[in-house]
Structures are given as C-alpha cells and as structure tokens.
Backbone as CSV, one residue per row, in Angstrom:
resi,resn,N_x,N_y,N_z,CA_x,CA_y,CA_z,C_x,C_y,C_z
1,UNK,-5.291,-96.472,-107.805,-4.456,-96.103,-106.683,-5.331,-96.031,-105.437
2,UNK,-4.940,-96.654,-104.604,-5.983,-96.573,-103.153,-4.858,-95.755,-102.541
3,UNK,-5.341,-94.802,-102.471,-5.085,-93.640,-101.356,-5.584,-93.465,-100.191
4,UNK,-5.433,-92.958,-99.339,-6.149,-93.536,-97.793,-6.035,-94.793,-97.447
5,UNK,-5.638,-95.817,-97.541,-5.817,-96.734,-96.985,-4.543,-97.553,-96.398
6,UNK,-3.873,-96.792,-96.248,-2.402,-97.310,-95.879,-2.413,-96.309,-94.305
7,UNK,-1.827,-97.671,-93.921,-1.840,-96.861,-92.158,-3.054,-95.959,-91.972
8,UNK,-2.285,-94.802,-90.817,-3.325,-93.819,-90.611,-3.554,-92.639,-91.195
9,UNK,-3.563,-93.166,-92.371,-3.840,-91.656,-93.691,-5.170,-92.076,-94.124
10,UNK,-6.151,-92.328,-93.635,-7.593,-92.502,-94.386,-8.070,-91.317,-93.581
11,UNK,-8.634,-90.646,-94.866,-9.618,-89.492,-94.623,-11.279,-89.998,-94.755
12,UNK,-12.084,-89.526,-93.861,-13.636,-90.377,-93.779,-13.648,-88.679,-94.635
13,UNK,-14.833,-88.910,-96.093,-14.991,-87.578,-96.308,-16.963,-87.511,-95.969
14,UNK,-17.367,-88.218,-95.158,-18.485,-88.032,-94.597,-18.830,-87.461,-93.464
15,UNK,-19.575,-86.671,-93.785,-19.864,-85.958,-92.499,-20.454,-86.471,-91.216
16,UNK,-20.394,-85.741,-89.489,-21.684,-86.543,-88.934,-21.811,-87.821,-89.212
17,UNK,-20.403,-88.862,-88.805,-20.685,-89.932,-89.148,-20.657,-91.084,-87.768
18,UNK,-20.977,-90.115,-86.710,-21.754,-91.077,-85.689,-23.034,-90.193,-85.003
19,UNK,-23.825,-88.920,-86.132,-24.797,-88.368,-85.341,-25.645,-88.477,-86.551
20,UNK,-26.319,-89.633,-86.871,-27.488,-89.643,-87.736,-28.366,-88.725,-88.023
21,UNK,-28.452,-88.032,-86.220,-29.954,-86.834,-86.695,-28.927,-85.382,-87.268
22,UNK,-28.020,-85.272,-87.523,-27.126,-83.846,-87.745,-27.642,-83.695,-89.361
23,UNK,-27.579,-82.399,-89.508,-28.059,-82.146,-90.998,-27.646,-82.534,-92.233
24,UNK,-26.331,-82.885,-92.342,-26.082,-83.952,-93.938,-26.563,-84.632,-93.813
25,UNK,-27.229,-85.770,-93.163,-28.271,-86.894,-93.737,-28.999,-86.009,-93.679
26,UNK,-30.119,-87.243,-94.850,-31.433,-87.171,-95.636,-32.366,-88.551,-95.252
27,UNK,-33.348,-88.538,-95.004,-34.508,-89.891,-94.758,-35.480,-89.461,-95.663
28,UNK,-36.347,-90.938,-95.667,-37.465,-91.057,-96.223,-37.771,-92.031,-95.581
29,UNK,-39.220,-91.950,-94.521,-39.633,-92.838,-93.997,-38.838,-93.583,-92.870
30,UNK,-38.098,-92.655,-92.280,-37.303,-93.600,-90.859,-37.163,-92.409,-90.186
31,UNK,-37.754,-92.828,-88.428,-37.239,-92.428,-87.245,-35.928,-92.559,-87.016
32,UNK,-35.188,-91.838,-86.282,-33.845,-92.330,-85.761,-33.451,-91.902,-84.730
33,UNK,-32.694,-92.359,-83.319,-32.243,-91.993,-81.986,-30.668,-92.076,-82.192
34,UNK,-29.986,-90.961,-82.062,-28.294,-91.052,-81.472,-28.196,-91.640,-80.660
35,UNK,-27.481,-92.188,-80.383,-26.652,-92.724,-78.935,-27.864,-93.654,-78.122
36,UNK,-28.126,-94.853,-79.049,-29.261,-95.605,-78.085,-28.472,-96.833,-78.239
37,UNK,-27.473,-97.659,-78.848,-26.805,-98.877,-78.585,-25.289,-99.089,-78.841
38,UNK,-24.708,-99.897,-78.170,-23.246,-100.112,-77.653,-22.675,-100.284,-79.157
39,UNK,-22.130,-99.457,-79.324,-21.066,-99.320,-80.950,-20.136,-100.700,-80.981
40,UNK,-19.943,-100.732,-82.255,-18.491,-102.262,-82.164,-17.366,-101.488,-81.197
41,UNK,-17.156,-100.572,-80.692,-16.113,-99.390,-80.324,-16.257,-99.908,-78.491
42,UNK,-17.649,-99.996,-78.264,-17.636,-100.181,-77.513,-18.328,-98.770,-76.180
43,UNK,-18.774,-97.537,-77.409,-19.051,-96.976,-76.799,-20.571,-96.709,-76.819
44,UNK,-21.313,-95.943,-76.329,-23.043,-95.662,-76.674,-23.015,-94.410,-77.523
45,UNK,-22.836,-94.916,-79.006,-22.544,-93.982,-80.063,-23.140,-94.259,-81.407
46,UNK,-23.818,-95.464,-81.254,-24.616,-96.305,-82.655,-25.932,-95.611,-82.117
47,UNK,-26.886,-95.717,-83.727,-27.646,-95.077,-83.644,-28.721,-96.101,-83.880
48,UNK,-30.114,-95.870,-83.526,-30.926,-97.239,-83.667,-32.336,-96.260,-85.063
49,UNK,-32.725,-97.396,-85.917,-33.348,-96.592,-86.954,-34.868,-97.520,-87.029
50,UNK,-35.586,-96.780,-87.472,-36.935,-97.517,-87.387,-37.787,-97.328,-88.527
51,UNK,-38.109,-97.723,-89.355,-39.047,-97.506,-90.691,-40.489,-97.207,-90.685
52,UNK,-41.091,-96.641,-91.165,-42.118,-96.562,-91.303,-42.560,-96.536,-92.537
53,UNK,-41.949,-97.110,-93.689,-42.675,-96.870,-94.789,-41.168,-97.844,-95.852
54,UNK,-41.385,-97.604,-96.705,-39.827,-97.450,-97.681,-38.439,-97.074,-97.173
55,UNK,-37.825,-97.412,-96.375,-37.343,-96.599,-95.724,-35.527,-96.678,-96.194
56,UNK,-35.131,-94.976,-96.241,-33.743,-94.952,-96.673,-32.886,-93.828,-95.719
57,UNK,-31.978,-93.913,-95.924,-31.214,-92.983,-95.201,-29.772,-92.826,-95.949
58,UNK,-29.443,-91.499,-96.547,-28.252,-90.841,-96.784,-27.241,-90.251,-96.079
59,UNK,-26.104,-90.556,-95.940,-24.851,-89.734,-95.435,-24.583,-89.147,-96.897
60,UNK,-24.892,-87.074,-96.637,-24.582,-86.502,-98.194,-22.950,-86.028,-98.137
61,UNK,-22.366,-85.909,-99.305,-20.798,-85.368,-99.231,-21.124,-83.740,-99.841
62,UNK,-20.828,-82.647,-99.081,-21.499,-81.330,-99.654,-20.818,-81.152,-101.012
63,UNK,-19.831,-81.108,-101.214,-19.536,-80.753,-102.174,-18.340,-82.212,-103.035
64,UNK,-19.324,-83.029,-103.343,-18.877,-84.016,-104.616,-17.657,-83.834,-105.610
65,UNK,-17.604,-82.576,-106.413,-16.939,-82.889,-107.596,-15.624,-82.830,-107.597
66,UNK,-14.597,-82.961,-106.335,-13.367,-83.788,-106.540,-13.122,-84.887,-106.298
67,UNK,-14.414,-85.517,-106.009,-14.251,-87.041,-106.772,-14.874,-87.848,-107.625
68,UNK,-14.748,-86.765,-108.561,-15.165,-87.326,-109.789,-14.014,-88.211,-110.945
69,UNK,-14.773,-89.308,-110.755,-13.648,-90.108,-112.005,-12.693,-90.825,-111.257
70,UNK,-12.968,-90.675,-109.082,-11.914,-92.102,-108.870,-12.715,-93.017,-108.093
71,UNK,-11.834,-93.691,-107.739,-12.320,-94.914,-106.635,-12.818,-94.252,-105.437
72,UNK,-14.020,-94.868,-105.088,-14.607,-94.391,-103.491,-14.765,-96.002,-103.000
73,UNK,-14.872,-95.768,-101.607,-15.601,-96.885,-100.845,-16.384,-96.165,-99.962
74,UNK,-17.479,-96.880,-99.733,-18.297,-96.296,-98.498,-18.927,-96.838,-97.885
75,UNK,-18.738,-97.426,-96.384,-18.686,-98.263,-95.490,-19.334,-97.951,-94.728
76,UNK,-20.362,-98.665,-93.336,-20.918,-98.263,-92.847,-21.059,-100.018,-91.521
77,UNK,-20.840,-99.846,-89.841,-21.068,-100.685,-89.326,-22.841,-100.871,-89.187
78,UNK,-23.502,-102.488,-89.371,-24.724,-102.647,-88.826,-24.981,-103.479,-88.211
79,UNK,-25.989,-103.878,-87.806,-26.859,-104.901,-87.076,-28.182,-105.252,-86.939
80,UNK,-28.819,-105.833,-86.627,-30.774,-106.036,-86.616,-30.690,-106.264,-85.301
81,UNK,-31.169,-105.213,-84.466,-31.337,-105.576,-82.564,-31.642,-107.187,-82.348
82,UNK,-32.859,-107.641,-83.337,-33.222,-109.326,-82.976,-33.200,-109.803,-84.629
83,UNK,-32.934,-111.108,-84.617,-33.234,-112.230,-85.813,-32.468,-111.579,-86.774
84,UNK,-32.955,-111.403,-88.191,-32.050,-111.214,-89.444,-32.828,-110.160,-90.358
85,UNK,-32.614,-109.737,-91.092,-32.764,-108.759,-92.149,-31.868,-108.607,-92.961
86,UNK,-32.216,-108.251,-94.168,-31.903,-107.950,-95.225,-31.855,-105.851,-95.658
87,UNK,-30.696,-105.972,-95.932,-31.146,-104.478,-96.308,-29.777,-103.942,-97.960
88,UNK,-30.503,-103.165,-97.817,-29.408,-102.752,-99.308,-28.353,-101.741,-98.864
89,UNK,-26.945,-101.385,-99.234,-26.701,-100.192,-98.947,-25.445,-99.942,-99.975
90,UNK,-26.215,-98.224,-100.562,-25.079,-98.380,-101.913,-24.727,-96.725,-101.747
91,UNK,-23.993,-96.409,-102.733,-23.796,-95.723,-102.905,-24.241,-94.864,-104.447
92,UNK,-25.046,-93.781,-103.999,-25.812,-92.902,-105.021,-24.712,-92.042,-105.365
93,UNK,-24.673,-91.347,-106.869,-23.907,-90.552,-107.780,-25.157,-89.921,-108.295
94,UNK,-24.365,-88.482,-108.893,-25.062,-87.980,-109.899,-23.833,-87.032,-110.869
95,UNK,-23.908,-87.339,-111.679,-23.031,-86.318,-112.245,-22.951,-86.796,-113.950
96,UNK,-22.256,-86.090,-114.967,-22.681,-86.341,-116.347,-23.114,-87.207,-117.225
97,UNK,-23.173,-88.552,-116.544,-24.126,-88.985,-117.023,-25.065,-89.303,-116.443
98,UNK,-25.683,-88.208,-115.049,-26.654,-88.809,-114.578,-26.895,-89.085,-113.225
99,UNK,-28.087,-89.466,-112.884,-28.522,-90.315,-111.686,-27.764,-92.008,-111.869
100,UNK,-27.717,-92.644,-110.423,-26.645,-93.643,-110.566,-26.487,-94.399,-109.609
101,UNK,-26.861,-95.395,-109.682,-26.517,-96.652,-108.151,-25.334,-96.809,-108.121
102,UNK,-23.846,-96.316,-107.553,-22.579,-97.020,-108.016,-22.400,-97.959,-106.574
103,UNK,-22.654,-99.553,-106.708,-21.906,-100.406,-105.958,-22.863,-101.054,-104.993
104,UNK,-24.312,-100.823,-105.509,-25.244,-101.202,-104.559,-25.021,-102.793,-103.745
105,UNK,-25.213,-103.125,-103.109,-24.973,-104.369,-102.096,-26.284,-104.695,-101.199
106,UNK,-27.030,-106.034,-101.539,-28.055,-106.599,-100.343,-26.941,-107.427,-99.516
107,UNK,-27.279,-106.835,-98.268,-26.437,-107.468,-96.901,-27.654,-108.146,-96.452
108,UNK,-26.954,-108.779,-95.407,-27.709,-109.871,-94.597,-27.301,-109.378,-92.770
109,UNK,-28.049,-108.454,-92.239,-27.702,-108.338,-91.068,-28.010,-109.579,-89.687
110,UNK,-27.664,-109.406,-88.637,-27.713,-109.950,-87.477,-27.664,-109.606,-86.324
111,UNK,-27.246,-110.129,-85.246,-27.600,-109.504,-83.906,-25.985,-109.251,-83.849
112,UNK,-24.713,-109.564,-84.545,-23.841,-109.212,-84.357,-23.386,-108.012,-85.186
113,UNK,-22.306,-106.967,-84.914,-22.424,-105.811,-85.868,-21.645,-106.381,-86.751
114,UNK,-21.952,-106.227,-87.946,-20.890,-106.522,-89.382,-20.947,-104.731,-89.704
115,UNK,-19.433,-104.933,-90.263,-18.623,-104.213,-91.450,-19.131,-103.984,-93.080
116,UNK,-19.917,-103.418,-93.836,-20.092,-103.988,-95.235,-19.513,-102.730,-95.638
117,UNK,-19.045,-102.773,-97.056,-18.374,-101.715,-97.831,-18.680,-101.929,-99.307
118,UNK,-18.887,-100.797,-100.129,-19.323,-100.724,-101.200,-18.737,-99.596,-102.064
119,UNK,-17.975,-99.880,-103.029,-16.901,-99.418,-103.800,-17.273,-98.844,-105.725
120,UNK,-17.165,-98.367,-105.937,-16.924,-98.084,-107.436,-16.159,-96.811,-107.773
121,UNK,-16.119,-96.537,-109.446,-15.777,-95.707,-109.644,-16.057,-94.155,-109.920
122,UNK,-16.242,-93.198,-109.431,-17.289,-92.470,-109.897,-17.508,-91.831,-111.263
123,UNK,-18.064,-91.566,-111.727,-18.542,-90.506,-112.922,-18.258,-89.244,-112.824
124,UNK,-18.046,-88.569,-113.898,-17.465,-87.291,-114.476,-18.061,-85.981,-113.862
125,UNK,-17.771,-85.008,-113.606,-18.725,-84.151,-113.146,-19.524,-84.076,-112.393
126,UNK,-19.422,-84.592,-110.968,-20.312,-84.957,-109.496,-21.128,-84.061,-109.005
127,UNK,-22.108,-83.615,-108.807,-22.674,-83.127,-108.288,-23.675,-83.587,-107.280
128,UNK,-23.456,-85.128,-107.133,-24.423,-86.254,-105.673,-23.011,-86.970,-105.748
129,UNK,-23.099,-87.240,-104.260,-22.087,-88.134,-103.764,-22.698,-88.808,-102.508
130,UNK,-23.640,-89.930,-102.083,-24.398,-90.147,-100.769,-23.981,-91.516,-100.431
131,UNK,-24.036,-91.970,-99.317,-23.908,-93.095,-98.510,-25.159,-93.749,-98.472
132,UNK,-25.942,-94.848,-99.234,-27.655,-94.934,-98.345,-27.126,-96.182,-97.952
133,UNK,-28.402,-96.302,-97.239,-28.823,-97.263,-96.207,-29.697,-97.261,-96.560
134,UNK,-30.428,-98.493,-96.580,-31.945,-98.825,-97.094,-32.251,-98.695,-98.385
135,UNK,-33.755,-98.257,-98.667,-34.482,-97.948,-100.354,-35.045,-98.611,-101.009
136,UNK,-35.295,-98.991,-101.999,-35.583,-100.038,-102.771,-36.264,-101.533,-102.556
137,UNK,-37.171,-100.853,-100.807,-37.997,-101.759,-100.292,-37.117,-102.573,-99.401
138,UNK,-35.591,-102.287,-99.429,-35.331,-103.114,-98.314,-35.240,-102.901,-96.876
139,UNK,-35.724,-101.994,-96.090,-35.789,-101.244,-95.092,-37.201,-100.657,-95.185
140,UNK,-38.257,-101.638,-94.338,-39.736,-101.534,-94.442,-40.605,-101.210,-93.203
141,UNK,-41.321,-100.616,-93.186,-42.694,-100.704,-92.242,-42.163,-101.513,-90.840
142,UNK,-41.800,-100.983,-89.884,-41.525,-101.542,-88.588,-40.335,-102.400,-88.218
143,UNK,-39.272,-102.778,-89.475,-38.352,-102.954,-88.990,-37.850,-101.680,-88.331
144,UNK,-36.522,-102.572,-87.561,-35.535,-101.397,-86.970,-33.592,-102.451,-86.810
145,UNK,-32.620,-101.271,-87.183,-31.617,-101.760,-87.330,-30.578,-100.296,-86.907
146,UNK,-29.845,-101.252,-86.138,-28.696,-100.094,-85.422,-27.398,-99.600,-86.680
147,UNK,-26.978,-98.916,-86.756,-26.231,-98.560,-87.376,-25.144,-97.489,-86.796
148,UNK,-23.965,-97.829,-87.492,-22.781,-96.733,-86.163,-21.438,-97.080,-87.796
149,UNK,-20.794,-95.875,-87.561,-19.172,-95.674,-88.298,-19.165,-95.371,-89.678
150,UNK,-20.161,-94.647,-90.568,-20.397,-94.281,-91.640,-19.022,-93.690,-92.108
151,UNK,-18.570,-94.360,-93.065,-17.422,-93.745,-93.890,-17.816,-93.611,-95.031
152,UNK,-16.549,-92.696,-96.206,-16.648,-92.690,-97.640,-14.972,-92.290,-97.880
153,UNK,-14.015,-92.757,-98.942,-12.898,-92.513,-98.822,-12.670,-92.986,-100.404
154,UNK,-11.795,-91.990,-100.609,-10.584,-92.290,-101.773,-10.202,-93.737,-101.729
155,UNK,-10.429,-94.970,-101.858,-9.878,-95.734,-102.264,-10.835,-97.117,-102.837
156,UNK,-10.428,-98.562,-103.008,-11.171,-99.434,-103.346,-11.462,-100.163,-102.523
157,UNK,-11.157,-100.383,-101.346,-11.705,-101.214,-100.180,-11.533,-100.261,-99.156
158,UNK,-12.046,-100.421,-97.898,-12.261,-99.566,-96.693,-10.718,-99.876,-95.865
159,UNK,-10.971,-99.038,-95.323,-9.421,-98.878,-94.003,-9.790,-98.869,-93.469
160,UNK,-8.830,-98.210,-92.199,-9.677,-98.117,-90.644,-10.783,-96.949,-90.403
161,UNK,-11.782,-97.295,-89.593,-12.807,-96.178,-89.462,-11.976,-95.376,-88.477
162,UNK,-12.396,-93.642,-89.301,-12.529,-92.751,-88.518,-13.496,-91.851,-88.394
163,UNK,-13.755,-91.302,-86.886,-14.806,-90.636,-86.658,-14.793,-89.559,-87.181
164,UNK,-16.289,-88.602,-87.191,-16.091,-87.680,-87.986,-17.152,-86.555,-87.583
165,UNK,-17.045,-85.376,-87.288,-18.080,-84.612,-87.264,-18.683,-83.297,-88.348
166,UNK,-17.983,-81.965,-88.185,-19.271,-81.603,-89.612,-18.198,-81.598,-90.507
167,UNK,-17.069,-81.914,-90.602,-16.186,-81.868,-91.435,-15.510,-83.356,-92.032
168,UNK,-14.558,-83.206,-92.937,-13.802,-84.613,-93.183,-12.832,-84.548,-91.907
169,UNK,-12.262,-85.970,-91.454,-11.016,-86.036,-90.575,-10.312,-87.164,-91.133
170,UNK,-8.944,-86.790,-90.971,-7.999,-88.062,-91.634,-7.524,-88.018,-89.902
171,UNK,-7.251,-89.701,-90.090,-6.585,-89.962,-88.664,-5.232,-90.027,-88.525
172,UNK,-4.972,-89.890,-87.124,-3.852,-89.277,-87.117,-3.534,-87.709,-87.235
173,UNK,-4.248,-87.181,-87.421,-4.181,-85.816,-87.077,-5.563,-84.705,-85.964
C-alpha cells in the first residue's frame, strides 16, 4: 500500500530536511554549508558538502519503530557543482535482524540537480532508520556535491517533496 503518495498527503518523516548542519544528521568526514546554492525550488536553500576522508552523511528518523515491516522511500535532490561523480545513497536499518543496507543505489551526479529515490521494505523491530549520502568510498577526499530536499515516507516510490524542520510535515497542512 503506498500511503503518502497520492496528492498532498505525503508526510516527509525526516527531519531538518533543508538544514544539513541541524542535529539529526550524522557525518563522517564531510564539511557542510546551509544555504550556499540555488535549490531545484529555486531558492538559496541547498546545501554544498565537501569530503575529507570517506565521506557519509545521515538524515536520522528519532524514533524508527513504526516503521517497521513497511515500505519506505527515501529521496534526496543532488548535483556535482562541476563534471560528474559518482556517489551511493541508501538507506540504513537496524532492527531484529540487525544492521542493514535496505535499497542502496550508485547514482551518477552532474551539474544538473537530479531526483534519486531508494525504497525497500523494512525489518521487524527498528531501532535505525537513516537517509545516507555517501560511504562506502563513494564520497572521497576533496570532492564536493550540493545536496537540497531530503525525504523518507511511507510508501514505494517518492511523491512530492515536502519541506521539513525538527519535526515530520505532511503537506497540505
């Protein structure tokens, strides 16, 4: 059942999902500036990220375990300021059985912003629910890549983005 995704009933259940430096994300090995490039929106609300090492970045969901056992998607707009890159971006679980890549995806960024979304089902008993960006060596040592519209939602493909600050917001309300 995709819930949220009909009209304007999608709830983003990510937090801080146009202020990178706000406290639900998590890094390893990346700088990051709010409000340094022109969003697909059109506004100065994308955030620009810079590596220094391995570099990853989490949008966390505080409290996971009511969605345990359905469909998520979790979406996120990007870009590479110049030329192309490669980067991964999946979605981490943890819950009874475990630590858990659900839906990992290597994208291919550009100087234009793309849309990517990454979907599964979750596992029993949640206690991690994260958005990454990067990890697994694909986000390295001196790249840098803008990023803006971090979602996560009840369903199997993404809807429309909505913004979000320390709480969930469904649009339309």
């Amino acid at each position: 059942e995709d819930e949220g995704t009909a009209g304007t009933s999608v709830t983003n259940f990510l937090p801080y999902s146009q202020r990178l430096t706000a406290s639900s994300w998590l890094t390893g090995a990346v700088s990051m500036t709010d409000n340094t490039a022109t969003a697909p929106d059109g506004s100065n609300t994308a955030a620009t990220l810079t590596a220094s090492g391995d570099g990853w970045l989490d949008d966390v969901i505080s409290n996971p375990a009511p969605f345990s056992g359905v469909a998520v998607t979790g979406s996120v707009w990007l870009r590479a300021p110049s030329g192309t890159q490669t980067v991964l971006v999946s979605l981490i679980e943890t819950g009874q059985e475990g630590w858990n890549v659900l839906g990992g995806q290597w994208v291919t960024l550009t100087t234009d912003w793309q849309r990517f979304q990454v979907a599964g089902t979750t596992q029993n008993a949640l206690s991690e629910l994260n958005l990454q960006i990067g990890g697994a060596n694909s986000f390295v040592s001196g790249q840098t890549l803008n990023v803006w519209g971090t979602q996560m939602e009840l369903a199997s493909i993404a809807g429309p983005y909505v913004a979000t600050g320390a709480v969930p917001v469904t649009a339309g309300t």
